[in-house]
Phi, psi and omega in degrees: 000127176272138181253122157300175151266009188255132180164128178240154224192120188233138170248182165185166192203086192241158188226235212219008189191337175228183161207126173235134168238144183217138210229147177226119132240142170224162210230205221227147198207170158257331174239182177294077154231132203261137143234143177257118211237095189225194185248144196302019176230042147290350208296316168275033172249347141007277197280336190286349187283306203279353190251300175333299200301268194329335149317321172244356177222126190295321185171154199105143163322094161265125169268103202232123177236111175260142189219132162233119165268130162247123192255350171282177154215166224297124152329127197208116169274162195253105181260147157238162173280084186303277213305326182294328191308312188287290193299347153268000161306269191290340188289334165275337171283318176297334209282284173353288193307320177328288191283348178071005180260153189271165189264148192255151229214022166296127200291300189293346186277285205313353164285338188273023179283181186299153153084322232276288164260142193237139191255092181231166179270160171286141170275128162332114169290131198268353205262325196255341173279344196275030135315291195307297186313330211293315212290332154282313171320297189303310160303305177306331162316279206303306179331310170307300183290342173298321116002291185262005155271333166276342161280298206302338166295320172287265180006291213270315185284293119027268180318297204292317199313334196288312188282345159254000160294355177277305166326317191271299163326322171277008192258333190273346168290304162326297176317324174283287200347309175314307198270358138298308185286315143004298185297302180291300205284317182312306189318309188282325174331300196303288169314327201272313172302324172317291190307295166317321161338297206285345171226018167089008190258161187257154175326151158264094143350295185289335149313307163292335196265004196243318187253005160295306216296311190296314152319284162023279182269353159248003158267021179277127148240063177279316163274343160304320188277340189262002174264327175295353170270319141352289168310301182309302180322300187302321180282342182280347195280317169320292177327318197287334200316152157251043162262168200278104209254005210300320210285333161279036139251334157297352190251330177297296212289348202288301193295331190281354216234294201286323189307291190336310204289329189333298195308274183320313168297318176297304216274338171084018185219151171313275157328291161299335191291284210318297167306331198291292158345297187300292175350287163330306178313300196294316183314322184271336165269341160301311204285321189284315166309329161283027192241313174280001186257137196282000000 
């Protein structure tokens, strides 16, 4: 099955105590690149966010924006500043000294100076939440793939269909060949009595028949149709795969692109110019469709 690269996907997770939402968009890329926009104090948990993701989306720009509400409430410890503590210890026992007064060692005075005590919250064990976050994460996956598997389905009826017009353009080029060369041999016949007339001679048969063959042989694109079906057959089997298929199939059509133009130089006819043309067309509208495909 083809997965577009376009797509979005949103989770969430809530208890008695968080709400997490986590959001994915992606969008067409030529390789696997993810940014993560979460608050920083997710920061180690980063890579283990960016390996979840890459495991299920293959290639394309991924953007995954995490927002976490804490609805409990936070736990907050008391720190002091042993060393700032001391140094307003002494900086008051010299002063003392200084002033000749004595000094006072009240505890509770020397807390309230600046700095001494900080009041900070406790950090979250990031351990026991990337359970909660993964469980968000993990819903914004699937939502996304669902999204771009289902783009990736319009993509594929869109391709084969493409892919048997091609099919029929390359059966009616085959179908001309025989009836190119016909063309050529009436024609040089024509020309050759044109020419001869004026002195009463007839065509040399084995002469027409020495520059039919030499055409011939330099308008067979006989391995060009048989390699070009060849192709077609491996992108429709490359389509059904379900593995992440774009950049071999970008490679198919590039070989399905050089058989063609072969074909067109080679056959020299008005007719094969004409299919070809369509051919290109269709050729040009597969290839913008596999530009979404992962």
């Amino acid at each position: 099955m083809l997965k577009s690269m376009t797509g979005f996907g949103r989770g969430e997770f809530i208890d008695s105590n968080y709400r997490i939402i986590v959001e994915i968009k992606a969008v067409n890329h030529r390789y696997n690149e993810i940014v993560i926009r979460m608050p920083k104090t997710l920061g180690s948990l980063e890579d283990k966010i960016r390996r979840t993701i890459a495991n299920t989306i293959l290639r394309g720009r991924v953007d995954a924006f995490i927002t976490i509400d804490e609805y409990g409430d936070k736990k907050k410890a008391v720190r002091v500043d042993k060393e700032l503590a001391m140094a307003y210890h002494n900086a008051m026992r010299e002063l003392a000294d200084l002033l000749k007064m004595p000094a006072s060692d009240n505890i509770y005075h020397l807390s309230k100076y600046p700095e001494v005590l900080k009041v900070e919250e406790v950090s979250e064990d990031l351990e026991q939440l990337w359970p909660k976050l993964l469980t968000a994460i993990e819903a914004a996956i699937t939502n996304l793939m669902k999204m771009r598997e289902a783009e990736g389905t319009n993509i594929e009826h869109d391709l084969l269909a493409r892919v048997s017009k091609l099919q029929t353009y390359i059966g009616e080029v085959e179908a001309r060949a025989p009836q190119i060369l016909v063309e050529y041999r009436e024609k040089l016949l024509a020309r050759m009595r044109d020419l001869l007339a004026a002195v009463g001679a007839e065509p040399d048969e084995t002469r027409l028949l020495q520059e039919t063959a030499i055409f011939a042989d330099r308008t067979n694109f006989t391995e060009e149709i048989v390699r070009l079906k060849s192709h077609l057959a491996q992108f429709y089997a490359t389509v059904k795969s379900p593995d992440a298929v774009g950049r071999k199939l970008d490679f198919i059509v590039q070989e399905i692109n050089r058989e063609t133009n072969t074909i067109a130089s080679k056959a020299n006819d008005s007719t094969v110019a004409n299919i070809v043309v369509e051919i290109k067309s269709e050729i040009e509208k597969v290839r913008e469709q596999i530009q979404n495909i992962e």
